[in-house]
C-alpha positions in Angstrom: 0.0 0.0 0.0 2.7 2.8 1.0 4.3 1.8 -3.0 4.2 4.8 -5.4 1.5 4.1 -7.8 2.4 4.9 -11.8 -0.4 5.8 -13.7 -0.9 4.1 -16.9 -0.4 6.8 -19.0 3.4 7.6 -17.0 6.6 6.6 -18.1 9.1 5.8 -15.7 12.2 7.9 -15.4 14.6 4.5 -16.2 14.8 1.5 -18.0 18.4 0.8 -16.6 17.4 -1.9 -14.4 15.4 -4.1 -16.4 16.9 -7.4 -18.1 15.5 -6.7 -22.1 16.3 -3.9 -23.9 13.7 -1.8 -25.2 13.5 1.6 -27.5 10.1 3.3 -26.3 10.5 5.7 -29.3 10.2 2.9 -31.6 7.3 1.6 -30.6 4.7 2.2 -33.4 1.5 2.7 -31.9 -1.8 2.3 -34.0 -5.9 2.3 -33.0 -5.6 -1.7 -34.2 -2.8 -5.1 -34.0 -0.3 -4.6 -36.2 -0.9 -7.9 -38.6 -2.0 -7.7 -41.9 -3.1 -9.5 -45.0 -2.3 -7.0 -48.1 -4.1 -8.0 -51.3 -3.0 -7.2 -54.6 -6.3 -6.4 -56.7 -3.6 -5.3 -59.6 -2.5 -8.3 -59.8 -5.0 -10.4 -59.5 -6.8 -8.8 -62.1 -3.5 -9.4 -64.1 -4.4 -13.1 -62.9 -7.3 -13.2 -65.0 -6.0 -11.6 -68.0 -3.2 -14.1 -68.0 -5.9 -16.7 -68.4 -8.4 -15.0 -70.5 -5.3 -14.8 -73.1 -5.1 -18.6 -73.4 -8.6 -19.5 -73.7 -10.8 -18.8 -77.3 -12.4 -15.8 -77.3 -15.7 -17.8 -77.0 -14.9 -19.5 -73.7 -16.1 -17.4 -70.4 -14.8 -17.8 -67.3 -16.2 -18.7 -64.0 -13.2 -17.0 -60.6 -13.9 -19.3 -58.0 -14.6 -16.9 -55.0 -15.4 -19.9 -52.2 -14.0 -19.5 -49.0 -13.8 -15.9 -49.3 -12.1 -15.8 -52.3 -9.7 -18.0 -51.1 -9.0 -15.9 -47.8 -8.1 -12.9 -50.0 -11.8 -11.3 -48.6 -14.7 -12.4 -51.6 -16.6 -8.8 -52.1 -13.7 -7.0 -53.1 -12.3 -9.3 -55.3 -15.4 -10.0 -57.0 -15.8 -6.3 -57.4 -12.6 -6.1 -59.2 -12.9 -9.2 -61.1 -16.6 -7.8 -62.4 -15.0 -5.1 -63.4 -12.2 -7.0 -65.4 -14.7 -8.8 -67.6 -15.2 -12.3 -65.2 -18.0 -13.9 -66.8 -19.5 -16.0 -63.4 -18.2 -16.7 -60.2 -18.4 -20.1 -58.1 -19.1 -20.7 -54.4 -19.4 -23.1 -52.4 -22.4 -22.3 -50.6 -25.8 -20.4 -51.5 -24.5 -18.3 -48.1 -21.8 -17.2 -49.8 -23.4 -16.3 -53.1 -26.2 -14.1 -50.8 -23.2 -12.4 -49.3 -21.9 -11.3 -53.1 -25.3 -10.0 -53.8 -25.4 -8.0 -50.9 -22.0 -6.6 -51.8 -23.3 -5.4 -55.3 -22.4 -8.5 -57.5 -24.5 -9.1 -60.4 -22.7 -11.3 -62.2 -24.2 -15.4 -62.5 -23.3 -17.0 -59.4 -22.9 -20.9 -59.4 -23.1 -22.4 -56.2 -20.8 -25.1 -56.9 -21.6 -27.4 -53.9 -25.8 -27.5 -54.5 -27.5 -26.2 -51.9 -29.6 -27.7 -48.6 -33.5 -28.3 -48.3 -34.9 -25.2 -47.3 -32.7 -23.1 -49.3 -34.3 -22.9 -52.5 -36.6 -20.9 -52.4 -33.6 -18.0 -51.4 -31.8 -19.3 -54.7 -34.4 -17.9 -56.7 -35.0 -15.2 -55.1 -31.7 -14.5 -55.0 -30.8 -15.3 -58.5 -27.8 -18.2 -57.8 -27.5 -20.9 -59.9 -27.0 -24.2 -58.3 -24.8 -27.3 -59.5 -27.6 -30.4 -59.3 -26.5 -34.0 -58.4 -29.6 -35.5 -56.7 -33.5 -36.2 -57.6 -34.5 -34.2 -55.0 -32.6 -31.4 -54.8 -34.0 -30.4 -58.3 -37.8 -31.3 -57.1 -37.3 -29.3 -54.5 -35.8 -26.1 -56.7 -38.8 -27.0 -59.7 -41.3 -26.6 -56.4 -40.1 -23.5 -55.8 -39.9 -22.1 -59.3 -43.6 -22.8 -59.2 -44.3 -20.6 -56.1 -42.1 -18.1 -57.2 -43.7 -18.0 -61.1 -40.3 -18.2 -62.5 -38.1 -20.9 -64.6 -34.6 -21.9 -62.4 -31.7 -22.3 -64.0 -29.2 -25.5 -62.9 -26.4 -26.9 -63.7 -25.9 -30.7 -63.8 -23.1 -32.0 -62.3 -21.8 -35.6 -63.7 -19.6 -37.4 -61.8 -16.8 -38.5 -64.4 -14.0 -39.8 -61.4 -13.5 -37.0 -58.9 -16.0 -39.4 -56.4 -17.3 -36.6 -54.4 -20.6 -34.9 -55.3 -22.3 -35.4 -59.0 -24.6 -37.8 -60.6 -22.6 -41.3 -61.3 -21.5 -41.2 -65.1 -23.5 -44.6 -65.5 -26.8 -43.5 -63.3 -26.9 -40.5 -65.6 -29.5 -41.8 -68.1 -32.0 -43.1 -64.9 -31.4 -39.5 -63.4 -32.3 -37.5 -66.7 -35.8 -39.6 -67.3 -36.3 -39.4 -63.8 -36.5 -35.6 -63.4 -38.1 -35.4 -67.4 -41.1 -34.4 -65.6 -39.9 -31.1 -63.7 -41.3 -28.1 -65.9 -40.1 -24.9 -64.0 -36.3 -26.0 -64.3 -34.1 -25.7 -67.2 -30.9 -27.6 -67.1 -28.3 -24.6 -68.1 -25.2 -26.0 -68.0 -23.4 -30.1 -67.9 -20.5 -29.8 -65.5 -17.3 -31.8 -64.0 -14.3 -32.0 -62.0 -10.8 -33.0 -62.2 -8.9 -34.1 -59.5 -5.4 -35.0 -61.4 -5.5 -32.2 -64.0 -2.1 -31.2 -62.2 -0.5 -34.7 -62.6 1.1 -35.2 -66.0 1.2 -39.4 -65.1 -2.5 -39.6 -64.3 -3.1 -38.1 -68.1 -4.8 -41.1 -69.4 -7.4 -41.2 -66.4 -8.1 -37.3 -67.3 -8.6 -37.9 -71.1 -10.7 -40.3 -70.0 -12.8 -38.0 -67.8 -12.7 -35.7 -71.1 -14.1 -38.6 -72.9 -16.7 -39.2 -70.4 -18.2 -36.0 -70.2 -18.4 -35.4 -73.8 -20.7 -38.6 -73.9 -23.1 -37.0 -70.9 -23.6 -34.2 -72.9 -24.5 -36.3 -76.2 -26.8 -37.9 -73.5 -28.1 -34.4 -72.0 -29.2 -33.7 -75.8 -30.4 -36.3 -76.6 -33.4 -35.7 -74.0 -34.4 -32.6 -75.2 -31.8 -30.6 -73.2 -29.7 -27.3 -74.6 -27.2 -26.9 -72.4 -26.1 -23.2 -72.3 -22.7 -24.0 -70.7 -20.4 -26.7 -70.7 -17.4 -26.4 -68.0 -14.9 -29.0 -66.1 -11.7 -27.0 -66.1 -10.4 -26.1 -63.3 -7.3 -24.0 -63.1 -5.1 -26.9 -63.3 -7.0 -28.2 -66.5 -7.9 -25.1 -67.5 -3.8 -24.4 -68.2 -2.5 -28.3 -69.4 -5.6 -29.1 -71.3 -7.1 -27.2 -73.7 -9.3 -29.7 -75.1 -10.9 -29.0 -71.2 -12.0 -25.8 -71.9 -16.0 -26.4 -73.2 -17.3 -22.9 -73.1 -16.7 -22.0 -69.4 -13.4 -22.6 -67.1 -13.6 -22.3 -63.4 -10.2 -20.8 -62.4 -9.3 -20.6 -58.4 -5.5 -20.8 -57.5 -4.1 -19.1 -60.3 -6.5 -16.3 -60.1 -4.8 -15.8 -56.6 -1.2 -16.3 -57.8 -1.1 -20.1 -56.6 -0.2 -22.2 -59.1 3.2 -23.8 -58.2 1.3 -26.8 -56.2 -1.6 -26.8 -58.3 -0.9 -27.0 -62.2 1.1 -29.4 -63.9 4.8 -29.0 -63.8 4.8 -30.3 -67.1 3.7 -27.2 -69.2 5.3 -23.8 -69.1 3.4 -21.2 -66.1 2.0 -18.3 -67.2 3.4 -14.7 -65.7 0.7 -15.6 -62.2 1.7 -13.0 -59.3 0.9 -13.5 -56.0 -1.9 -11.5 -54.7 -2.0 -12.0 -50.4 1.3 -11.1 -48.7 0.9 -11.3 -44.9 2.9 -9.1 -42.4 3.2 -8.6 -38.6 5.8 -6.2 -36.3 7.7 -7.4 -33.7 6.4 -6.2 -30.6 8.8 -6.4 -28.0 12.8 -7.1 -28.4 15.1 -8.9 -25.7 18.5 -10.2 -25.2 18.8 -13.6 -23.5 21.8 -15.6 -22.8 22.8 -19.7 -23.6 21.1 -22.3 -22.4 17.7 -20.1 -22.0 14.3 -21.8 -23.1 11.8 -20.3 -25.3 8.0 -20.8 -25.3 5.9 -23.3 -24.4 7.4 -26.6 -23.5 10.8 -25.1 -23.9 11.3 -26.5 -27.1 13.7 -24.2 -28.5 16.8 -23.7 -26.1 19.6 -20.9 -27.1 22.9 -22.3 -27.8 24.6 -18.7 -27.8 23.7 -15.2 -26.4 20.8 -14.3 -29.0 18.5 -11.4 -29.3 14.9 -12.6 -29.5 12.2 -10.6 -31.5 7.9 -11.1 -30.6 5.9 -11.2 -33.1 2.5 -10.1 -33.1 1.2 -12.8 -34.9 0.2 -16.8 -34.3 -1.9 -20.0 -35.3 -5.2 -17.9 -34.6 -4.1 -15.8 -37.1 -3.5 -18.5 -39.9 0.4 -18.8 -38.9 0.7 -22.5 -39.0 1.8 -23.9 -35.4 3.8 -27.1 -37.9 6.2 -24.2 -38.8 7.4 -24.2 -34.6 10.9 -24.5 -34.8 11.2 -24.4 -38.3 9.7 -22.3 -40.1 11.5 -18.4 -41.0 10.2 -15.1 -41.7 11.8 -12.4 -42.9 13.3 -8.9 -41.7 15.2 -6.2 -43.0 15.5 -8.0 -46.6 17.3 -11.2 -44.2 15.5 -14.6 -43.5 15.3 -14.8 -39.7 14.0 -18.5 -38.2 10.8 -19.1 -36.4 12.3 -20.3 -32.5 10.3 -22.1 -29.9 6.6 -23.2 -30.1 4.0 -20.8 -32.2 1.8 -20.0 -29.7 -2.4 -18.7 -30.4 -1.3 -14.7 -30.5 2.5 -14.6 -30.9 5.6 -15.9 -32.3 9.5 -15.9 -31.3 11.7 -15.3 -33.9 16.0 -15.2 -33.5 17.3 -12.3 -34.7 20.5 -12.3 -33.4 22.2 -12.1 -37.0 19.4 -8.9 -37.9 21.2 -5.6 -37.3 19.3 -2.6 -36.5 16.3 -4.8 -35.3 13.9 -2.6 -33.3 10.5 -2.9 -32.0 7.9 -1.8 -34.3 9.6 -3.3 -37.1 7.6 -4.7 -40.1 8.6 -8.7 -40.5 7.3 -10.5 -44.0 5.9 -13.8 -43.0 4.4 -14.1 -46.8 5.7 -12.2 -49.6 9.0 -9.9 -50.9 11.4 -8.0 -49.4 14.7 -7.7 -50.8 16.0 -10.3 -52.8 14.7 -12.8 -49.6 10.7 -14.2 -50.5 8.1 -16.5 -49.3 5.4 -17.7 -50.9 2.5 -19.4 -49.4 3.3 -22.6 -51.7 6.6 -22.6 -49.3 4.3 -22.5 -46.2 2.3 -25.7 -48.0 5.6 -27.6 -48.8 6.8 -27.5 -45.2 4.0 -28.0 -43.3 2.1 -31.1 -45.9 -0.5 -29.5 -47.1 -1.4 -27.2 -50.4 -1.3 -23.2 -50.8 -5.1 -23.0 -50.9 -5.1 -24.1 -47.0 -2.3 -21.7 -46.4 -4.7 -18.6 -47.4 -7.7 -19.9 -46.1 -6.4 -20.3 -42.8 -5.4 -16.7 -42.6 -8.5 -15.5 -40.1 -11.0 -13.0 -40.0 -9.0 -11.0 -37.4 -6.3 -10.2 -39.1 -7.3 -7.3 -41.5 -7.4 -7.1 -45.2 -5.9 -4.1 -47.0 -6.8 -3.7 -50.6 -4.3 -2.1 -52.7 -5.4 -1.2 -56.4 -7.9 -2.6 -58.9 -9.6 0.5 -59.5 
């Protein structure tokens, strides 16, 4: 009771006896966490020109804006894409397709993963398109065409190998006379999927899905049908194999500058830049000497007298917790390694060989600086999984800031 209280708007008069080192007048102070997702709309509108160069003039094409675009924040890149000439854009949910509506879209909207009972009704009203691959998912849309006085557009997906969701290539013909008798549907478009476009030794089982998808159309029209579009490309097909193309390719990665784990390494990339680059600052700096633990579980343990940097940045914030101990970031154009555990809010990063380190400092954990870069296919390789993850993962609390695309 009888210590002087400090205020928490005081500084004290010295530093001099505390253990770390700290520079108050480099402390960058700001109204929110310094972590941030920058997004490229330049480039990845430059994305979809790359693509729209290799494709007939007569084929449209559908940027896959799922998982909010990806992680790269869905309304703003569909704004820009609109604006770039995109033809459709494909989600995952009718949820998601609502949202672009609200944000101004008015592009077609294929909701690429059909929709749940109860739904419907907000497709139409709504104007999304859904993929079809059950009986009743299109008796349910044709019922509520009927209340709604209108004709729905679908688009039926055929399941030519991918095994997930779409009618079984061999059940087709039982599914087409089966729904023969909805009249306030019109089947649109005759879709597919790859799943080893990006695998130059599994060619023959994708020239085969080619093949098959080719004879559900044949099948479609035969029935009556006119299909408006036909698509199964995907960005991996979309770039290895033109005879993919139908009228309609669905790009994702490469729209977002993610293509090195995702097209073929057989054929030639196209100029793709990345579009998300993620950065932190280091939030407080100290000097500790050998044999000291850091983070939980001790699992990093200094072998020298080392100067170790916090970042304001961990796995809550999409920073994978697989890259503990191994992972790097980088600093003042240098690479500096990820030390100790990756904890929920922070990381620990050595930066005993970064001179002129200071808090406040801006640290690259995706993208450029210098001649040092790392890409979110980098992330993927070290950690087992794929780029698309990588962004995904990135949560809602860590801001996005749009840079250019009009």
């Amino acid at each position: 009771m009888g210590d002087e209280e400090i205020n928490g708007d005081e500084t004290p008069e010295s530093f001099d006896d505390l253990s770390f080192s700290f520079q108050p007048s480099s402390l960058i102070l700001s109204e929110s966490r310094p972590t941030w997702a920058e997004i490229n709309l330049d480039n990845l509108v430059h994305n979809f020109r790359e693509m729209k160069e290799v494709v007939d003039p007569d084929v449209a094409i559908l940027v896959a804006v799922k998982a909010d675009a990806y992680g790269h924040g869905a309304p703003d890149c569909a704004r820009a894409l609109e604006r770039a000439g995109a033809s459709w854009f494909g989600v995952a949910l009718p949820e998601e397709g609502v949202a672009l509506r609200e944000s101004g879209i008015r592009r077609p909207i294929l909701c690429l993963g059909g929709f749940w009972e109860g739904q419907e009704d907000m497709l139409i009203a709504r104007g999304l398109t859904a993929a079809i691959f059950r009986p009743d998912l299109l008796e349910l849309l044709d019922r509520a065409a009927r209340r709604a006085g209108r004709i729905a557009s679908y688009h039926l997906k055929v399941d030519t190998g991918m095994g997930r969701l779409g009618v079984p290539h061999r059940e087709l013909g039982d599914f087409l006379d089966h729904t023969a008798r909805f009249e306030k549907v019109r089947l649109e478009g005759v879709m597919s999927h790859f799943p080893s476009a990006d695998e130059p030794e599994k060619d023959e089982f994708t020239n085969n899905q080619m093949d098959l998808l080719e004879e559900a159309v044949e099948m479609v029209r035969a029935r009556g049908h006119n299909p408006t579009w036909i698509h199964q490309a995907n960005s991996a097909a979309a770039h290895a194999y033109p005879r993919s193309h139908g009228n309609l390719i669905r790009i994702g990665g490469v729209a977002y500058g993610l293509w090195r784990d995702a097209t073929s390494p057989d054929v030639e990339p196209l100029d793709w830049q990345p579009v998300m680059s993620l950065h932190t600052r280091i939030m407080f700096l100290k000097t500790v000497p050998p044999g000291t633990p850091l983070g939980y579980g001790g699992l990093f343990v200094t072998e020298r007298e080392s100067r170790v940097a916090t970042l304001a940045i961990g796995y809550e914030d999409g920073l994978p917790g697989t890259l503990s101990n191994r992972g790097r970031v980088i600093l003042h154009g240098r690479f500096a390694p990820i030390v100790g555990r990756v904890s929920m809010d922070l990381t620990l990063v050595d930066v005993t060989d970064v001179a002129g380190v200071e808090v406040g400092d801006e640290v690259i954990i995706i993208g450029r600086q210098g001649a040092c870069h790392i890409t979110a296919e980098d992330i993927a390789e070290m950690t087992g999984t794929i780029s698309y993850e990588i962004t995904c993962r990135i949560s809602d609390r860590v801001p996005r800031v749009y840079i250019g695309g009009g």
